[in-house]
C-alpha atoms as a printed R data frame, in Angstrom:
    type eleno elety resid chain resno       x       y       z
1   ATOM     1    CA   UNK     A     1 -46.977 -15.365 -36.228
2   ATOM     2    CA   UNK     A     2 -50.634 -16.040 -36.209
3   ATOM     3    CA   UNK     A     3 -51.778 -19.526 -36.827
4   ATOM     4    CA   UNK     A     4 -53.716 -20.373 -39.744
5   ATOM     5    CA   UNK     A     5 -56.849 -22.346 -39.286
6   ATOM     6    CA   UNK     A     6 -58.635 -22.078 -42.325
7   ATOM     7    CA   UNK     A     7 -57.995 -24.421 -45.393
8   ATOM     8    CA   UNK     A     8 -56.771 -21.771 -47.601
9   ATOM     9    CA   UNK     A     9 -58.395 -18.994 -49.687
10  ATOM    10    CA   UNK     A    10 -57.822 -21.549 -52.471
11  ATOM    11    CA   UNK     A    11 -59.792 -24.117 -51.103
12  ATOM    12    CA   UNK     A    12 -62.573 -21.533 -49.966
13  ATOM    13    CA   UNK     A    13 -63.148 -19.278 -53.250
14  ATOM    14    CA   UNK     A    14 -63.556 -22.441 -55.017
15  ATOM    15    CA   UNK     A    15 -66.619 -22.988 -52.700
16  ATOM    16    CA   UNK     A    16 -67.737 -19.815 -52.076
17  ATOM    17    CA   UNK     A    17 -70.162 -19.743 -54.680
18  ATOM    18    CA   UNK     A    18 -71.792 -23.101 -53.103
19  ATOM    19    CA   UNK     A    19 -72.754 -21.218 -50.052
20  ATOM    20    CA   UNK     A    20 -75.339 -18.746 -51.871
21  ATOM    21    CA   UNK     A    21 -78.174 -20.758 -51.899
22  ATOM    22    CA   UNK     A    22 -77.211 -24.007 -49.208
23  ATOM    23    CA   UNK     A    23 -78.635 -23.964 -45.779
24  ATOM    24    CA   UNK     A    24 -77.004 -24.807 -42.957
25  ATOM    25    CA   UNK     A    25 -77.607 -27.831 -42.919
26  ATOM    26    CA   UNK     A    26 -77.278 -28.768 -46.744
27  ATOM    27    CA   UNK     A    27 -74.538 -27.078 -46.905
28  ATOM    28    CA   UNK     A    28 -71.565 -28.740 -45.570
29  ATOM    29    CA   UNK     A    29 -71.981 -31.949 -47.606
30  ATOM    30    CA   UNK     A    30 -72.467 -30.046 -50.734
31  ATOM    31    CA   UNK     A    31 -69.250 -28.466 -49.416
32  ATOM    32    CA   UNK     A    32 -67.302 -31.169 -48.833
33  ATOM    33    CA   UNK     A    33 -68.165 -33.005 -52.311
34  ATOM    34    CA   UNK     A    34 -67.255 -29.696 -54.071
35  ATOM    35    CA   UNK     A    35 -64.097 -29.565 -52.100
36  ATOM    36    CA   UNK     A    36 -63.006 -33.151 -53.462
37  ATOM    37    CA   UNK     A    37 -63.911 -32.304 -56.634
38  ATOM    38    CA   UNK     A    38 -61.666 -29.522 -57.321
39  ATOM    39    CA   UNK     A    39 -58.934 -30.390 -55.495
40  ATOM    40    CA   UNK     A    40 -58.222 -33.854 -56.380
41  ATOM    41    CA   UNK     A    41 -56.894 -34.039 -59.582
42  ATOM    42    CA   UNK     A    42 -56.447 -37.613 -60.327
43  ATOM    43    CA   UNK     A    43 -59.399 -38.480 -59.238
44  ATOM    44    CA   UNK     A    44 -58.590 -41.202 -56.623
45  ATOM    45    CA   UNK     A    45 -60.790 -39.983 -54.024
46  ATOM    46    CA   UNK     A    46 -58.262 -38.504 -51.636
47  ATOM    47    CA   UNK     A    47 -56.480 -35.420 -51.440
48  ATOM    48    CA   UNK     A    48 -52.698 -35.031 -51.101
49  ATOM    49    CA   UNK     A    49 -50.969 -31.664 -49.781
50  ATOM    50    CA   UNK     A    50 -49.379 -31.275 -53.646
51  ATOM    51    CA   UNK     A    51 -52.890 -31.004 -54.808
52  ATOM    52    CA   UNK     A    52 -53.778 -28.864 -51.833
53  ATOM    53    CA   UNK     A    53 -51.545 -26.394 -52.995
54  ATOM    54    CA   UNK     A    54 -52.131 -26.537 -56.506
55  ATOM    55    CA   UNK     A    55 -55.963 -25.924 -55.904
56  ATOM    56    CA   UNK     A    56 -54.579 -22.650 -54.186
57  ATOM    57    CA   UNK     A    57 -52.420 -21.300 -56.572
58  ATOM    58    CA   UNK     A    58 -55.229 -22.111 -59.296
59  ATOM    59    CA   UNK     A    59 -57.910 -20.034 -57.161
60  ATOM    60    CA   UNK     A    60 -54.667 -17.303 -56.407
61  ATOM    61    CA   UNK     A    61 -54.167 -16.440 -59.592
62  ATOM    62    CA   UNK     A    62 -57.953 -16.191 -60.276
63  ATOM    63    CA   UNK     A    63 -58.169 -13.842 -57.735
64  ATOM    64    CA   UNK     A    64 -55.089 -11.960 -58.997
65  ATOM    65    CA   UNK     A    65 -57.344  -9.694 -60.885
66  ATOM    66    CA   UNK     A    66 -54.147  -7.375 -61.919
67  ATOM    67    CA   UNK     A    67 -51.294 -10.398 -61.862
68  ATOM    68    CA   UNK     A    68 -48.966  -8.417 -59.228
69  ATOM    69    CA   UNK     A    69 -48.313 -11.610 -56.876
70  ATOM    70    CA   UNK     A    70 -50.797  -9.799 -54.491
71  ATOM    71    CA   UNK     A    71 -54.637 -10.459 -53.545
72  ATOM    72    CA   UNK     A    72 -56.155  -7.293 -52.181
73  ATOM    73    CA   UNK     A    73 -59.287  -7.218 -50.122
74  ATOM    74    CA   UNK     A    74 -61.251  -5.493 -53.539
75  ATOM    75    CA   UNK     A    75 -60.033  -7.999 -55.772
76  ATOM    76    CA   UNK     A    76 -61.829 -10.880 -53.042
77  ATOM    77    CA   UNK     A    77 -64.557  -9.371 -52.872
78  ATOM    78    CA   UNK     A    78 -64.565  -8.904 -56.729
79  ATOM    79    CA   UNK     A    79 -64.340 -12.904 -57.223
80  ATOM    80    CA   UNK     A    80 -66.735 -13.726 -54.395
81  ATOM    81    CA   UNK     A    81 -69.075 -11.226 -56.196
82  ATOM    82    CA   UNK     A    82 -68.476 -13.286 -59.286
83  ATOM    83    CA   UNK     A    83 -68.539 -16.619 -57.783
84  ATOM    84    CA   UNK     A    84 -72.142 -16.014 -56.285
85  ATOM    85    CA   UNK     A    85 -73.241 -14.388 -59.761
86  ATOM    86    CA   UNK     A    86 -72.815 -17.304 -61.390
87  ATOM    87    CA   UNK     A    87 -73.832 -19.545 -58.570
88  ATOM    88    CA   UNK     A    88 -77.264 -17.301 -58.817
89  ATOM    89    CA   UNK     A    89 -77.869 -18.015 -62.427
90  ATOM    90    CA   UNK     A    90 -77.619 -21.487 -62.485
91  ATOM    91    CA   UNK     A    91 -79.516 -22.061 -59.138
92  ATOM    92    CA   UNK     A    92 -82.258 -19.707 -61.294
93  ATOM    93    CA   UNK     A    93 -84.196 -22.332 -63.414
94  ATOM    94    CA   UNK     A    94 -86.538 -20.494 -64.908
95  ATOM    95    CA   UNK     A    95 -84.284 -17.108 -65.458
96  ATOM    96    CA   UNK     A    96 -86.805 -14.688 -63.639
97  ATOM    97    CA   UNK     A    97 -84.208 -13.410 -61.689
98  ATOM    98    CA   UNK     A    98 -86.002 -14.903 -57.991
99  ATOM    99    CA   UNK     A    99 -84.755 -18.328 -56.623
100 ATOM   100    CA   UNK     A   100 -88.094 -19.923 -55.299
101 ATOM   101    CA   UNK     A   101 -87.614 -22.885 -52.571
102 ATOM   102    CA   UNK     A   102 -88.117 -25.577 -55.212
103 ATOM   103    CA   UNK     A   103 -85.090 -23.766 -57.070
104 ATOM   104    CA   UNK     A   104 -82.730 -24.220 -53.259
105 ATOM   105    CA   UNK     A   105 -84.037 -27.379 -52.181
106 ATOM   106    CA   UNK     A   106 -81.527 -27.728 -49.561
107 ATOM   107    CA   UNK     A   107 -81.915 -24.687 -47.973
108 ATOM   108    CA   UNK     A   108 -84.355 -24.959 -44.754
109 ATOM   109    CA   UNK     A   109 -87.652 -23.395 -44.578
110 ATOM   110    CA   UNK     A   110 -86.323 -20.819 -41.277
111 ATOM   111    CA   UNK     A   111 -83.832 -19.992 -43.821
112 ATOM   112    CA   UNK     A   112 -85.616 -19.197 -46.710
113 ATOM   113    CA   UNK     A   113 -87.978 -17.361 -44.492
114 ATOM   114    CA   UNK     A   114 -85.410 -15.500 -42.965
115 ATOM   115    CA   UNK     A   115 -83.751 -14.045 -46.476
116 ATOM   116    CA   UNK     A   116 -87.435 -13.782 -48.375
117 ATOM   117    CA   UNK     A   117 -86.989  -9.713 -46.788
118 ATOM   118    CA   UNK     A   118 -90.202  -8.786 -48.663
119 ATOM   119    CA   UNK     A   119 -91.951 -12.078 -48.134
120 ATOM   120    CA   UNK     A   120 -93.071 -12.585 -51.683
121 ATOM   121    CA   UNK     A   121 -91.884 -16.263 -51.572
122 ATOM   122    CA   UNK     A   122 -88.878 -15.984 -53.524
123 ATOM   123    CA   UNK     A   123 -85.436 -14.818 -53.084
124 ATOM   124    CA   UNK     A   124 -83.692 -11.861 -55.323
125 ATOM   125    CA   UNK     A   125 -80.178 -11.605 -55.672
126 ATOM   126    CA   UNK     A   126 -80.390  -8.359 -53.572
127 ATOM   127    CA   UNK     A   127 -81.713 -10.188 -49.958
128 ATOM   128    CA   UNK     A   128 -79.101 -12.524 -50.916
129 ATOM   129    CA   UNK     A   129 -76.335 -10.200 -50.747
130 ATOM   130    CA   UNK     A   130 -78.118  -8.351 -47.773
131 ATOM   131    CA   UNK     A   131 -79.341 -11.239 -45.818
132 ATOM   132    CA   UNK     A   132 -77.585 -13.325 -43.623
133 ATOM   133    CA   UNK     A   133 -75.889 -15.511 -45.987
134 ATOM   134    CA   UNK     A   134 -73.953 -12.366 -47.288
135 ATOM   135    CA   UNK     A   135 -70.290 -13.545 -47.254
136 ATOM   136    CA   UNK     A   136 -68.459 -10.765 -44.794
137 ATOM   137    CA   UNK     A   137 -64.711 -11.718 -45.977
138 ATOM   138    CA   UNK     A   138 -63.464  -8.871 -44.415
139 ATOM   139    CA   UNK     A   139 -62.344 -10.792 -41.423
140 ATOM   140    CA   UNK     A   140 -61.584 -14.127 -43.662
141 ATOM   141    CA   UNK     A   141 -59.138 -11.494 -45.941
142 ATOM   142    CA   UNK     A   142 -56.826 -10.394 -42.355
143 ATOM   143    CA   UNK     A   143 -56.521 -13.934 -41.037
144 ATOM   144    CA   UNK     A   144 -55.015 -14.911 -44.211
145 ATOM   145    CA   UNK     A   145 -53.359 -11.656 -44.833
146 ATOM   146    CA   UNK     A   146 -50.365 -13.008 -41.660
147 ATOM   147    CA   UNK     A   147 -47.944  -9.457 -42.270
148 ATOM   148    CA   UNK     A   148 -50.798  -7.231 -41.934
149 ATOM   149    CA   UNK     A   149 -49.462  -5.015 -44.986
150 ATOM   150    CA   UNK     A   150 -53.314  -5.146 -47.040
151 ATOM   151    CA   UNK     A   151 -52.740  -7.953 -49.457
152 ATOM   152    CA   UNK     A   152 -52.694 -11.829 -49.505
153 ATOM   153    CA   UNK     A   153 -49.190 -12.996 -51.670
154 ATOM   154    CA   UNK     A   154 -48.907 -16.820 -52.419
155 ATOM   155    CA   UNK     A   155 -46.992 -17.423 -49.872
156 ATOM   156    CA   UNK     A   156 -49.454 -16.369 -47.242
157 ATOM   157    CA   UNK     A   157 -52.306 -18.269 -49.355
158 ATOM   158    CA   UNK     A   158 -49.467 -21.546 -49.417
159 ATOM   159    CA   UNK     A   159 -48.977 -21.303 -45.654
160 ATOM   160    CA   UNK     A   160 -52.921 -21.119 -44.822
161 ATOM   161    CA   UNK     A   161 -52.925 -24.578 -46.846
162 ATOM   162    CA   UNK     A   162 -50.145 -26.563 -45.924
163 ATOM   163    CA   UNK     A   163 -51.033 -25.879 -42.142
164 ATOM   164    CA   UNK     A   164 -54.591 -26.321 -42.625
165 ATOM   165    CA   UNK     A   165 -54.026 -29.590 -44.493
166 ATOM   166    CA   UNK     A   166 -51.618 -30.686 -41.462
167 ATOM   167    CA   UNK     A   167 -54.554 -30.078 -38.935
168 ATOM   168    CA   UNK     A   168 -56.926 -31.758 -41.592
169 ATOM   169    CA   UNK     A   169 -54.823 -34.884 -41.760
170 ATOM   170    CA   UNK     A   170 -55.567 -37.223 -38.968
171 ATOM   171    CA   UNK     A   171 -53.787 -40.062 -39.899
172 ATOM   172    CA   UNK     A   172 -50.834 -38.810 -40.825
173 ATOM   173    CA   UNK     A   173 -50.447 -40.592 -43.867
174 ATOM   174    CA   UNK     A   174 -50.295 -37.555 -46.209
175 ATOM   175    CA   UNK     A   175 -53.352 -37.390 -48.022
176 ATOM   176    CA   UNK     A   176 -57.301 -36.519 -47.209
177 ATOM   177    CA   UNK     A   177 -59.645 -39.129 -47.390
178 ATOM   178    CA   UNK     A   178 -63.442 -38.351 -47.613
179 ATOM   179    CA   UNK     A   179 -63.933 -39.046 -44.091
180 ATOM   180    CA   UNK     A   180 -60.760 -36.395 -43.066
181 ATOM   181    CA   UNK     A   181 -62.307 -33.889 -45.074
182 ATOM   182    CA   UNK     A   182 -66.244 -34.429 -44.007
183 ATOM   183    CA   UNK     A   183 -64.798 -35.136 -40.026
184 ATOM   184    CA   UNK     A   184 -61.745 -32.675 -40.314
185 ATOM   185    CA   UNK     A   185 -62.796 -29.912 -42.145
186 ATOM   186    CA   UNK     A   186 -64.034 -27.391 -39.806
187 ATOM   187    CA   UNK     A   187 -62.929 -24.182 -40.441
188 ATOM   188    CA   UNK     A   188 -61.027 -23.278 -37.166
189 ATOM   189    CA   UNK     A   189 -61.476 -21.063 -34.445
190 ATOM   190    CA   UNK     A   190 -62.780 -17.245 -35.325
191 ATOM   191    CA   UNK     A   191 -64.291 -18.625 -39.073
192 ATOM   192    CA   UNK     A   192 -67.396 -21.178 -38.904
193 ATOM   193    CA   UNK     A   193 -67.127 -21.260 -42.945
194 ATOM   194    CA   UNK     A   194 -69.505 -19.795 -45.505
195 ATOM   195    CA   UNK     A   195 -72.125 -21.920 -44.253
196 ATOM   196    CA   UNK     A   196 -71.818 -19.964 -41.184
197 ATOM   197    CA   UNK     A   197 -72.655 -16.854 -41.965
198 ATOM   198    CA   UNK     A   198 -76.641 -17.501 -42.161
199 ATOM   199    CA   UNK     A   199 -76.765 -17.070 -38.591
200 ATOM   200    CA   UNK     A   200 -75.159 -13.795 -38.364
């Protein structure tokens, strides 16, 4: 069976939206914090692998668009759609529909550059989902997806984040600490992450 080495599509749809409008290198502290945030529920600053795989279940069944026990491919791409909606609209200040660079402070100037496709100085939400930061989770979908039959069940999504919170866990004592999940939380060989898709 094909290892898992990504922290679970739990753990990454409830960040997706947080790699819209982050640069590269902005990004991964923003993702971290986020990734704390919704995962540790009684707030103690650590993670345990109960929480883990209650974050996963939550973001499962939010996915679940139909509630048959099975995530297909359309029904990602229908939440990451959503996720980076929303993250659009609140990184849009002053609701013209354009996120200027005071708007994504974090982002990098090459970045910003890079997406503004018409170079008018701001970024729509259409060179976001055509630039570089586009979120291909085509290939993200079939690593999780471990019996190759089309859809992601809660078993698969369970599996992706017990093993991924094994790898994550350097001491061994059964929870994440900040530095385990800033340190440890690389996304494993083949995925870089959504903040890795700006250099496609």
């Amino acid at each position: 069976m094909k290892k898992m080495l990504l922290i679970s599509a739990g753990c990454l749809l409830a960040v997706a939206g947080v790699a819209v409008a982050q640069g590269h290198r902005g990004g991964r502290g923003m993702r971290d914090q986020h990734m704390l945030q919704e995962l540790d529920t009684n707030k103690d600053g650590r993670v345990t692998r109960d929480e883990m795989l209650a974050g996963a279940h939550t973001k499962f069944q939010a996915a679940d668009a139909n509630h048959d026990g099975r995530v297909t491919q359309e029904e990602l791409h229908a939440l990451f759609g959503h996720m980076k909606s929303e993250h659009f609209a609140r990184s849009d200040k002053n609701g013209d529909g354009k996120l200027s660079a005071d708007e994504v402070p974090r982002m990098p100037a090459g970045v910003f550059a890079r997406l503004d496709a018409n170079h008018d100085g701001a970024l729509s939400a259409d060179e976001l989902a055509k630039g570089p930061l586009a979120h291909g989770n085509g290939d993200f979908f079939q690593r999780l997806d471990l019996n190759g039959d089309g859809a992601i069940t809660q078993d698969e999504a369970n599996a992706a984040a017990t093993e991924r919170f094994e790898r994550m866990d350097k001491n061994g004592d059964k929870v994440l600490d900040t530095t385990e999940l800033t340190h440890g939380g690389k996304w494993g060989h083949g995925h870089r992450g959504p903040d890795a898709c700006e250099k496609h």
